[in-house]
C-alpha positions as a printed Julia matrix, in Angstrom:
271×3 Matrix{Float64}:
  11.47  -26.88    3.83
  13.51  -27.28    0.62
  16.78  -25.26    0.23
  16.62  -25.29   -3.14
  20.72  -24.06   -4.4
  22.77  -25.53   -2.27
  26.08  -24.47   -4.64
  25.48  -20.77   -3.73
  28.11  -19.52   -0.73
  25.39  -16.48   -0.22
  23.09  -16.91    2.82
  19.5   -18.65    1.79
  16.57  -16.61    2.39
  12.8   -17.81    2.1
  12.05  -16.56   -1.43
   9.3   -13.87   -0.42
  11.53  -12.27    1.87
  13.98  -11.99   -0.59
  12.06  -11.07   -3.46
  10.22   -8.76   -1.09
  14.49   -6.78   -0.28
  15.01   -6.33   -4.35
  11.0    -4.61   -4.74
   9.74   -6.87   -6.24
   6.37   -6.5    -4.49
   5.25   -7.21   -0.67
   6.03   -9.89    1.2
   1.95  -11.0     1.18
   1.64  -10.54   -2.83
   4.66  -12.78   -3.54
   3.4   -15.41   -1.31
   0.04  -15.3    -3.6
   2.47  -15.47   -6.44
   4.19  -17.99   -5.27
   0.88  -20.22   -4.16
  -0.21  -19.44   -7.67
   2.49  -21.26   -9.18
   4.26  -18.52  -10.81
   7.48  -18.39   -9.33
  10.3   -20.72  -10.45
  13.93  -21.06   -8.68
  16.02  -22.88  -11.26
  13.47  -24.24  -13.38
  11.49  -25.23  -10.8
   8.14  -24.56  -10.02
   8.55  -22.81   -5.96
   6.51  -23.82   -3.21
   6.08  -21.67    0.06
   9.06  -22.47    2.37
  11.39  -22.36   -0.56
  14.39  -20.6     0.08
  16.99  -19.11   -2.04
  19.84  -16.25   -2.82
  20.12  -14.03   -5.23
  22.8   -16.17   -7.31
  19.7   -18.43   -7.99
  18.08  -18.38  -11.48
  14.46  -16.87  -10.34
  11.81  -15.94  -13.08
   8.49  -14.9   -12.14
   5.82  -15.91  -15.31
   8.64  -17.18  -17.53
  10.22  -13.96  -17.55
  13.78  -13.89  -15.38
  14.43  -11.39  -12.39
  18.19  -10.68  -12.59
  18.68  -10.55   -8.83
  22.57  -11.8    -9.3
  24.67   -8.9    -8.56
  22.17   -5.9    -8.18
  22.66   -3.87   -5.8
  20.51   -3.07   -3.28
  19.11    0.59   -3.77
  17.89    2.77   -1.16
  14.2     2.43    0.16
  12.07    5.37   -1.48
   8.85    6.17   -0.59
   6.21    8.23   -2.54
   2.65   10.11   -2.12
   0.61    9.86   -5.26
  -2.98   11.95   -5.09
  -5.4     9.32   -7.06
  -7.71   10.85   -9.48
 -11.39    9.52   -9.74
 -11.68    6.81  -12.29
  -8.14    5.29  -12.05
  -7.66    1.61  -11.29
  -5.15    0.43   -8.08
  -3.24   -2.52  -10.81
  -0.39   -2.17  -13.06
  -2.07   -3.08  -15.82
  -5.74   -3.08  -16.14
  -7.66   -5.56  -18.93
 -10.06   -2.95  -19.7
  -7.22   -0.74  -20.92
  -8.67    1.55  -17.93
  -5.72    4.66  -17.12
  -3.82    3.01  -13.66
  -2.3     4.78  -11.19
   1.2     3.25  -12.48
   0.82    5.35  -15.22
   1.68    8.55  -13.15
   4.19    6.95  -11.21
   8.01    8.31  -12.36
   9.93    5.67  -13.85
  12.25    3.75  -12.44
  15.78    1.86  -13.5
  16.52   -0.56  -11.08
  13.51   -1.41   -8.98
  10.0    -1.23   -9.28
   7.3     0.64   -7.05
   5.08   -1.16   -4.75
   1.95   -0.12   -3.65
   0.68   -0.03   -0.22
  -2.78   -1.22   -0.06
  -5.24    0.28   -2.69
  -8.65    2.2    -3.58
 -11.3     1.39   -5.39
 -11.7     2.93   -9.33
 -14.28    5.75   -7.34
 -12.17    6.79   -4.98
  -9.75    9.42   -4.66
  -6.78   10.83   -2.58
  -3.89    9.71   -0.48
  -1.81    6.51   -1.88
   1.66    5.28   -1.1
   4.28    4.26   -3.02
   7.51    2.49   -1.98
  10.76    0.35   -3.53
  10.63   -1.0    -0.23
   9.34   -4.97    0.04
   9.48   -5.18    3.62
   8.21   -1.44    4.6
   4.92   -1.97    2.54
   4.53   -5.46    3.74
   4.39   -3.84    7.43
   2.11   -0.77    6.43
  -0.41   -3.17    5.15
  -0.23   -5.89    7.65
  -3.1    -5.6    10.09
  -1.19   -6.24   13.28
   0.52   -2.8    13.17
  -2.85   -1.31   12.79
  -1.88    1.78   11.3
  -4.97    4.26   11.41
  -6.51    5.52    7.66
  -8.47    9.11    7.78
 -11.11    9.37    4.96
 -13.08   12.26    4.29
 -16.68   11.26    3.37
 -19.56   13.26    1.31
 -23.08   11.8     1.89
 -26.24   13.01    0.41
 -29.36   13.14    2.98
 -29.68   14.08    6.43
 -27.55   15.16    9.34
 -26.4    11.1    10.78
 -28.54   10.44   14.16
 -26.07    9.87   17.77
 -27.75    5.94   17.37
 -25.86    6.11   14.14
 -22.91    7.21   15.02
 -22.7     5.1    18.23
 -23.51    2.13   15.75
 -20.61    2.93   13.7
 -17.82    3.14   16.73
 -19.23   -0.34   18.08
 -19.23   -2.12   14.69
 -21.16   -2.53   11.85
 -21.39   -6.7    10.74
 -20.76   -7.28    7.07
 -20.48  -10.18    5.08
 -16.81  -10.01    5.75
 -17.21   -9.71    9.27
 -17.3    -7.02   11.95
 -15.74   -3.33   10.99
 -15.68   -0.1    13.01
 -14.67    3.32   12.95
 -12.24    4.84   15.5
 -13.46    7.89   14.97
 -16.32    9.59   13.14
 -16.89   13.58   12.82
 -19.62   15.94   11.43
 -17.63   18.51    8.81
 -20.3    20.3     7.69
 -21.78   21.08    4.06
 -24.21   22.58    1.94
 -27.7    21.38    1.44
 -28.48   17.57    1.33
 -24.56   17.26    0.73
 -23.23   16.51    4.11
 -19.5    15.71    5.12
 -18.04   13.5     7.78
 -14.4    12.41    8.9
 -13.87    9.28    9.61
 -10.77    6.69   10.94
  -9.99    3.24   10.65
  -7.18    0.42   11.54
  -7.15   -1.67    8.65
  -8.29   -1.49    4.61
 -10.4    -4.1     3.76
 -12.16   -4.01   -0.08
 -14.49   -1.37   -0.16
 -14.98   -0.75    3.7
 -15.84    3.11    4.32
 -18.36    2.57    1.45
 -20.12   -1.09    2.67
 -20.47    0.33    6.18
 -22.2     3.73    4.93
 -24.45    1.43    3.24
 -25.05   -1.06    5.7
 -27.03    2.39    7.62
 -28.88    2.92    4.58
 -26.15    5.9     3.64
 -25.38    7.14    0.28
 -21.36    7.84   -0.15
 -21.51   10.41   -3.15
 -17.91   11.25   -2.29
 -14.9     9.61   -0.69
 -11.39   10.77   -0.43
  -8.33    9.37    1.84
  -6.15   11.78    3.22
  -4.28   10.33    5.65
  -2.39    6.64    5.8
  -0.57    6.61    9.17
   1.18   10.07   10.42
   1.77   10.63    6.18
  -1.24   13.2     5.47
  -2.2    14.05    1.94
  -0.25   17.31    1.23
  -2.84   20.5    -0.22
  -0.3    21.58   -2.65
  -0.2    18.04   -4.72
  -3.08   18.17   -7.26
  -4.54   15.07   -8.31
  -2.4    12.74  -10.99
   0.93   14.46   -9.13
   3.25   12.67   -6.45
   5.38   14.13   -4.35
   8.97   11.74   -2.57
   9.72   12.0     1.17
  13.04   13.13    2.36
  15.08   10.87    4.27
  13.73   11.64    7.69
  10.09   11.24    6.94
  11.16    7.16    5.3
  13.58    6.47    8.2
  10.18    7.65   10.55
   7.67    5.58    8.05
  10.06    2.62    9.02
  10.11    3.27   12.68
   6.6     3.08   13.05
   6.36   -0.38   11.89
   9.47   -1.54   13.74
  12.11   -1.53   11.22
  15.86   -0.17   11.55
  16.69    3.16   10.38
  18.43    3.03    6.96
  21.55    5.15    6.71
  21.02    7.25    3.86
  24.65    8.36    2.53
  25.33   12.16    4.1
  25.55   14.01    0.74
  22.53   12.09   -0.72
  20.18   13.51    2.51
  21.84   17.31    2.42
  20.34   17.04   -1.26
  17.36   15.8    -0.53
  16.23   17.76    2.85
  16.51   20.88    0.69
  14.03   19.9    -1.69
């Protein structure tokens, strides 16, 4: 394992963890950066293991970070409602609208977003300036439940089906289930279902649907965790938790309570 300043009195951390404390993305995405070769730590290329401070000179695709001296802001989390059509990237290739786009701006650190749905999908997305929190809320061993409400078009979903879909459905990814699945009613051939699930793999509510022969002509997440998708945020709008609801976000996944300064929370609760 290379230590890779050894002039800087500040405490070396392995570079995703510390990239991961400043925002600048998940623990898991900066290792892929990293792997990818597009991370240097004073001019040179980083490998995994690497460890550093934030007196080193980092740069992430030739562009520098400026981690010397910042300070370190406190953890915000966001809900965003995703509208149909928008892609889960911060910039798309396609010049497609991104979810970014409706994000509001900040100075100082950068959103990160915690997991993702596909361009046809709509609903309930997170948001956070927190490295470490969204590496937790994604990380399968925490297992933190999504709800999805599903519209398919034919008939009323047999008990052989259902059963089929709490014992596991094998895809070419492996085996998935639902925790849960519920009838909601609907009109005509249009039928709605509830549904829960421990993890977020690509495309998952839709490939098991499918894998029954099941048309999804809707899906919509409204629920990541104990966060549920608020009525009163339309799509394209976001609304920021208080202090309570980010210091419970981090309990769940086992991190410390943050101590949010007293006037900045007697502000904020009132909102």
């Amino acid at each position: 394992m290379r230590r890779i300043n050894q002039m800087s009195e500040s405490t070396p951390e392995r570079l995703q963890k510390l990239l991961a404390k400043y925002g600048i993305g998940s623990r898991r995405k900066i290792e892929e950066f990293i792997q990818q070769g597009r991370v240097r730590v004073n001019g040179k290329v980083a490998t995994l293991g690497d460890k550093a401070t934030d007196k080193d000179k980092i740069s992430f695709d030739g562009k520098a970070l400026h981690l010397y001296g910042q300070p370190m802001t406190r953890p915000r989390v966001i809900i965003y409602h995703k509208r149909e059509g928008e892609v889960c990237t911060s910039k798309d290739e396609k010049d497609r609208k991104t979810v970014f786009d409706s994000l509001p701006k900040l100075a100082k650190s950068r959103w990160i977003m915690v997991g993702r749905l596909d361009i046809n999908t709509t609903g309930l997305l997170l948001f956070t300036t927190d490295g470490d929190l969204a590496n937790r809320m994604m990380h399968p061993s925490y297992e933190i439940e999504r709800e999805y409400a599903v519209r398919v078009f034919g008939q009323q979903l047999s008990d052989e089906t259902l059963s089929k879909f709490k014992e596991g459905i094998q895809l070419e990814d492996g085996l998935a289930k639902f925790n849960s699945i519920k009838f909601s009613g609907g009109e005509g051939a249009n039928l709605w279902y509830y549904v829960t699930l421990s993890e977020g793999r690509n495309r998952e509510v839709r490939r098991m649907f499918e894998a029954v022969g099941v048309t999804v002509s809707r899906l919509t997440r409204v629920r990541f965790g104990d966060i549920v998708l608020p009525k009163f945020v339309a799509r394209g709008k976001t609304l920021e938790l208080n202090p309570s609801e980010v210091n419970k976000l981090r309990k769940s996944v086992k991190l410390k309570e943050y101590k949010f300064p007293k006037k900045l929370v007697e502000r904020l609760e009132k909102k």
